[in-house]
C-alpha positions in Angstrom: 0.0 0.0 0.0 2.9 2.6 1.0 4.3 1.7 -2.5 1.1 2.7 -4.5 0.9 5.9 -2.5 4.7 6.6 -3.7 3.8 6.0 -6.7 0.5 8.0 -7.0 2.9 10.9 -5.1 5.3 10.6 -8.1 3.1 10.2 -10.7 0.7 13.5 -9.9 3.9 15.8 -8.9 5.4 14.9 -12.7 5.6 17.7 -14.7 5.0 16.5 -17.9 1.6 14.9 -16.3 0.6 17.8 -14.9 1.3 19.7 -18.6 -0.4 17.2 -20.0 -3.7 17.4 -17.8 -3.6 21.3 -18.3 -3.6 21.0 -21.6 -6.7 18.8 -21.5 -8.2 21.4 -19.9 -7.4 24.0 -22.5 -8.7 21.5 -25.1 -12.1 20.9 -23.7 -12.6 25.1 -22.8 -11.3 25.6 -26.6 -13.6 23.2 -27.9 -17.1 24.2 -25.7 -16.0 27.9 -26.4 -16.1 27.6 -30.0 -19.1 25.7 -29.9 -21.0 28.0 -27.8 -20.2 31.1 -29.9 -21.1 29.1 -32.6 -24.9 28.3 -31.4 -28.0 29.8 -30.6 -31.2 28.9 -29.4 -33.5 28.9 -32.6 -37.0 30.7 -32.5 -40.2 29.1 -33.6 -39.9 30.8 -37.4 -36.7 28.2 -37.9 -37.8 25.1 -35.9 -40.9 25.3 -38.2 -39.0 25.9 -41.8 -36.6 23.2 -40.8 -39.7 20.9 -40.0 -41.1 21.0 -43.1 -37.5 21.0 -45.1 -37.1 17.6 -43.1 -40.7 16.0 -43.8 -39.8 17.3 -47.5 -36.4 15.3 -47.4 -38.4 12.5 -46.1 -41.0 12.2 -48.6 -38.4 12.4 -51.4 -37.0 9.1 -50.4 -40.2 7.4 -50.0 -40.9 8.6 -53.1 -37.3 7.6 -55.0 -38.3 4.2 -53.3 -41.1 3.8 -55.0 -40.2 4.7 -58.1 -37.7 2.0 -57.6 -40.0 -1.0 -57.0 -42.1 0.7 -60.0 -39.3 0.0 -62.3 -37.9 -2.9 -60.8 -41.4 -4.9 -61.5 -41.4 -3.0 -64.9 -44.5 -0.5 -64.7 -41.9 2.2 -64.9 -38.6 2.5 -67.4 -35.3 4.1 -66.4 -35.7 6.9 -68.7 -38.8 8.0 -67.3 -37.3 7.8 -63.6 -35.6 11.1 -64.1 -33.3 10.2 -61.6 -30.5 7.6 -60.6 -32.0 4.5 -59.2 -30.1 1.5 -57.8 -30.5 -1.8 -59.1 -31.2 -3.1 -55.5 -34.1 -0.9 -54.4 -33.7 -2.1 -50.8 -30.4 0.2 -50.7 -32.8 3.6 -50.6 -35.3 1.5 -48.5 -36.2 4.5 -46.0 -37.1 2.2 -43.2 -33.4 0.5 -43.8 -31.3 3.5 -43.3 -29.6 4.4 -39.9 -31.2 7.5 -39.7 -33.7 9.4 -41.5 -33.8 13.4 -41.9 -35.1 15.7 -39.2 -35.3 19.1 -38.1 -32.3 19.6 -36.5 -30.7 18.7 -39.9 -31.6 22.1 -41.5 -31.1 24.3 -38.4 -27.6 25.4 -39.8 -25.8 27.2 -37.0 -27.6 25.2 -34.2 -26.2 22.9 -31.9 -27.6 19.9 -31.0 -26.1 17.6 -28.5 -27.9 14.3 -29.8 -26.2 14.9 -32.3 -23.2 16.4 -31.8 -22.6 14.3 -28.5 -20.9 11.2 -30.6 -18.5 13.2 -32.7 -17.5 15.0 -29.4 -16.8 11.9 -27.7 -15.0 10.3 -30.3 -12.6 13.8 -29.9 -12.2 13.2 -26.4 -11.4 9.3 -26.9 -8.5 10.4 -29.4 -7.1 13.0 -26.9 -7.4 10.3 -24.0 -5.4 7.6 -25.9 -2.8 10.1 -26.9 -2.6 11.4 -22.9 -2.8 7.5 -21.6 0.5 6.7 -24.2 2.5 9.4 -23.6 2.0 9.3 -19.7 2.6 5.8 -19.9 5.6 6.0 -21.7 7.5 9.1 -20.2 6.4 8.3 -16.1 9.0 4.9 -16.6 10.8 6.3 -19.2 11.6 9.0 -17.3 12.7 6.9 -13.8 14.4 3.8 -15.5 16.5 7.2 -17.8 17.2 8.7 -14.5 18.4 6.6 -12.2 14.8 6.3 -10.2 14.2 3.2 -10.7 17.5 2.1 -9.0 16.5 4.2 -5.7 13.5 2.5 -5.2 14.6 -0.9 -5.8 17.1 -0.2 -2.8 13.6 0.5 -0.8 11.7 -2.5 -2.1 14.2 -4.7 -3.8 11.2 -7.2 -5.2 11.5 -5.8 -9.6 8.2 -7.4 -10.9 6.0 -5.9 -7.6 7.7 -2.6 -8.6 7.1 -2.7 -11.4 3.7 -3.8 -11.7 2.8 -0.9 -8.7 4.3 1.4 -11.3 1.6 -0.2 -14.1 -1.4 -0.4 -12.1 -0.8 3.3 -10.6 -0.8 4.5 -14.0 -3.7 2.5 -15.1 -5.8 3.5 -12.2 -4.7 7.1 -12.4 -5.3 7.4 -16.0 -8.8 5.6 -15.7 -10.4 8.4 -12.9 -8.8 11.0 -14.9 -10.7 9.5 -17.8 -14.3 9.2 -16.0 -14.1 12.5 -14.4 -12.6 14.1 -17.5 -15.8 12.6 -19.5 -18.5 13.4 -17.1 -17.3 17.3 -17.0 -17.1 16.9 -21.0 -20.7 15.3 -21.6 -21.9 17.6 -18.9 -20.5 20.8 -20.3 -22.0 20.0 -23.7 -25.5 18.7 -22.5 -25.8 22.1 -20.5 -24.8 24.1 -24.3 -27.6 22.0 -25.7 -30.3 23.1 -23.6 -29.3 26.9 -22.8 -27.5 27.6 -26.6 -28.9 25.0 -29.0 -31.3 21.5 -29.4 -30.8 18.9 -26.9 -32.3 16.5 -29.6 -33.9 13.0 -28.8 -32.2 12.0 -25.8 -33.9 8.8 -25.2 -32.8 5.5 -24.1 -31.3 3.9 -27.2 -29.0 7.7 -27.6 -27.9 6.6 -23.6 -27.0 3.5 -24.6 -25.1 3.8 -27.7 -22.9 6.6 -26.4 -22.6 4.5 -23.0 -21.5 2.0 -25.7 -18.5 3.6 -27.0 -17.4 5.5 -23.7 -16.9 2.2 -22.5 -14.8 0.8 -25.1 -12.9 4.1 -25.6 -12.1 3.8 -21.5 -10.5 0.3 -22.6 -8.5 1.7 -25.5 -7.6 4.7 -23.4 -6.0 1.6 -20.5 -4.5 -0.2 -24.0 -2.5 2.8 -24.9 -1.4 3.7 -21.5 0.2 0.1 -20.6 1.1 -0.1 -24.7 3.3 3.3 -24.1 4.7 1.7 -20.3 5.5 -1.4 -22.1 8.0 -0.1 -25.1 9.1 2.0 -22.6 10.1 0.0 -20.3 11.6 -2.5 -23.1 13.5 0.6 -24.6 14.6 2.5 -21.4 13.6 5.7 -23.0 10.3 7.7 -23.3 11.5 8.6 -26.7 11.7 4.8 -27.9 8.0 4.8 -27.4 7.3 7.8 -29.3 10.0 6.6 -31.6 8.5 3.0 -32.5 4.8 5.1 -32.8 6.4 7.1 -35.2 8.2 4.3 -37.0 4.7 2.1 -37.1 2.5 5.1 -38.2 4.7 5.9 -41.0 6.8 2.5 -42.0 3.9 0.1 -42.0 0.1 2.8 -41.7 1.8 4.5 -44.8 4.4 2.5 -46.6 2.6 -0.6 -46.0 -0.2 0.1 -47.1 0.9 1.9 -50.2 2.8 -1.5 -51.2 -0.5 -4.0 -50.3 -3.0 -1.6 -52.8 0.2 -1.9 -55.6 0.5 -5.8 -55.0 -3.9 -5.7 -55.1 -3.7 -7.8 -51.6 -7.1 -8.5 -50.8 -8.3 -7.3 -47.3 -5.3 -5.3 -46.8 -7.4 -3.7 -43.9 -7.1 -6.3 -41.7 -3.4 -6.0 -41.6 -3.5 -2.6 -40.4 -4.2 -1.5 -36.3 -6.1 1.5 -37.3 -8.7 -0.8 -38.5 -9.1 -2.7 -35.3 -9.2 0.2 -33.2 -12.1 1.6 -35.4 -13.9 -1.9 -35.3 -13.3 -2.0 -31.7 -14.6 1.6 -31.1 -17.3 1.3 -33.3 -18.7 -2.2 -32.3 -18.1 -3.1 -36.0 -15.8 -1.6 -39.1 -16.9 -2.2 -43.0 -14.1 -1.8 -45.4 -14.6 -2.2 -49.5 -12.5 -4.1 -51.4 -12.5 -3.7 -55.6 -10.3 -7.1 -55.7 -13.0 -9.2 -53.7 -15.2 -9.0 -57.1 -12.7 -9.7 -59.2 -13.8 -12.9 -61.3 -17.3 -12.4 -60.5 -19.7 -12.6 -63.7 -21.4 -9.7 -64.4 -25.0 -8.8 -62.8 -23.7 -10.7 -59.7 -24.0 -10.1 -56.1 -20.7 -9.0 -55.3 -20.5 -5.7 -53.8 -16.9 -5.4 -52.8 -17.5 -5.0 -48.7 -16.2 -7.2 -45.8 -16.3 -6.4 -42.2 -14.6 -6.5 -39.4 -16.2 -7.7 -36.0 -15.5 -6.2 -32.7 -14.1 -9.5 -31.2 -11.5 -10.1 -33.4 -10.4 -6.7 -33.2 -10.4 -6.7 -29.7 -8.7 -10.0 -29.1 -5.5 -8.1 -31.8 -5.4 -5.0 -29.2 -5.0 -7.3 -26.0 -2.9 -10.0 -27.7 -0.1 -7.0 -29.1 -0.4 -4.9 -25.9 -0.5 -8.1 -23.6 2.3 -9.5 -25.5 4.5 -6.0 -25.2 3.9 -5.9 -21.5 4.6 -9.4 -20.8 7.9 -9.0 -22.6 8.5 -5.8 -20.7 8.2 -7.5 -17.1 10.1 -10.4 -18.5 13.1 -8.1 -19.8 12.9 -5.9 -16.3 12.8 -8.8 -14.4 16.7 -9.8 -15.8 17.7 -6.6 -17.0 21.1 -4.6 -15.8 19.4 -1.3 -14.6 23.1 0.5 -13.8 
């Protein structure tokens, strides 16, 4: 217990931690700023012109769908359409898409937190990871660089228990700071909503989805934080984390991919860790693929898309960042730290 406190002491009187959480601050005032001078409540005049605009947009695609299943079971040709139709009418189904048009759509200038509230969070995830992997990497960067590591050995000479305080202090650290950070973020932009904008439908199945994917950002936010410890700790540098981000992002996000489109790989995707943090995030990722309908005769059902699940892409992020951290303990545990 007196080594977690230690720890907690060192890890909140960093400086780089305590840069790092201003900064968030400055982000999130930035970001509610601009969107509050941005917004206004809107009168009755433009909720009632964007009503109509939307129940217009609306009938337009019922309309387009029935033209569809009029030509599609002949009564109606394509050059008397007028317009482009799919060949599968069920792709302009109304009652198929995600979402159909409403008000808040057309009230340009407005904010409206239902939303809004998704994009936002998705904002707040990305800054999160990026705080959790460069905490993670420069708190035992900094101590193994410096000599810190040493000192407290010669308190509690046991390396894997020291190290593993160091790791779950961070995690637990960087988890609060993530749940309070959210709450004051949600909160701030709820309150913009109601005073300077739309709230929007904020029923149950809103709650849900954006409980949804604060929850699995919180897990990607804890994957970054040990994946930043863990190269850290295998490098004995904060810089050879931020180094072998920079050599992934650019070698294999970039180069890599540039060589799998020229060799036409097929799900080239799948090979990449940007895809399974948006599956994971998402609950679901759909990528398209031109080679996949390659050889397919013509008039077929082939349309090019595969998808990745969220398990899959889940069980990639805990393998690689289990796999970094168990190689980390296992290096510490034999390493020469003088």
């Amino acid at each position: 217990m007196n080594l977690v406190r230690a720890e907690l002491e060192r890890l909140s009187a960093r400086r780089f931690v305590q840069l790092m959480v201003v900064l968030l601050a400055l982000a999130f005032a930035v970001t509610a700023a601009t969107t509050l001078a941005g917004s206004h409540k809107p009168n009755a005049d433009e909720l009632n012109s964007a009503r109509a605009q939307a129940s217009e947009a609306r009938q337009s695609m019922e309309s387009a769908y029935q033209e569809c299943l009029a030509r599609q079971g002949g009564a109606l040709s394509t050059e008397d359409s007028g317009r482009y139709l799919p060949a599968d009418c069920s792709e302009i189904d109304p009652i198929r898409q995600d979402r159909l048009p409403i008000a808040a759509d057309f009230l340009p200038g407005v904010f409206s937190f239902a939303q809004q509230a998704r994009p936002l969070l998705y904002f707040l995830i990305a800054f999160l990871v990026l705080f959790g992997f460069l905490v993670g990497a420069s708190y035992i960067g900094a101590d193994l660089n410096s000599g810190g590591v040493v000192n407290l050995l010669l308190w509690r000479p046991r390396r894997l228990t020291v190290l593993a305080a160091k790791l779950g202090t961070l995690l637990g650290t960087v988890l609060v700071l993530a749940l309070l950070a959210s709450v004051a973020y949600l909160a701030t932009f709820w309150v913009i909503g109601q005073t300077a904008g739309l709230p929007g439908r904020l029923d149950g199945d809103f709650w849900r989805s954006l409980g949804a994917v604060h929850g699995r950002g919180l897990v990607l936010v804890l994957l970054a934080s040990a994946l930043g410890f863990a190269i850290a700790t295998l490098g004995r540098h904060t810089s050879s984390a931020l180094g072998a981000f920079a050599a992934y992002a650019v070698v294999w996000e970039l180069g890599a991919r540039l060589i799998l489109e020229i060799v036409d790989a097929q799900r080239s995707d799948l090979f990449m860790l940007s895809s399974h943090i948006g599956a994971w995030l998402n609950g679901g990722a759909r990528f398209y693929d031109e080679q996949l309908c390659r050889g397919s005769s013509y008039g077929s059902s082939c349309d090019g898309f595969y998808t990745l699940p969220w398990l899959p892409a889940l069980l990639v992020l805990l393998g690689l960042t289990g796999g970094l951290t168990a190689a980390a303990f296992a290096v510490f545990r034999r390493r020469d730290l003088i």
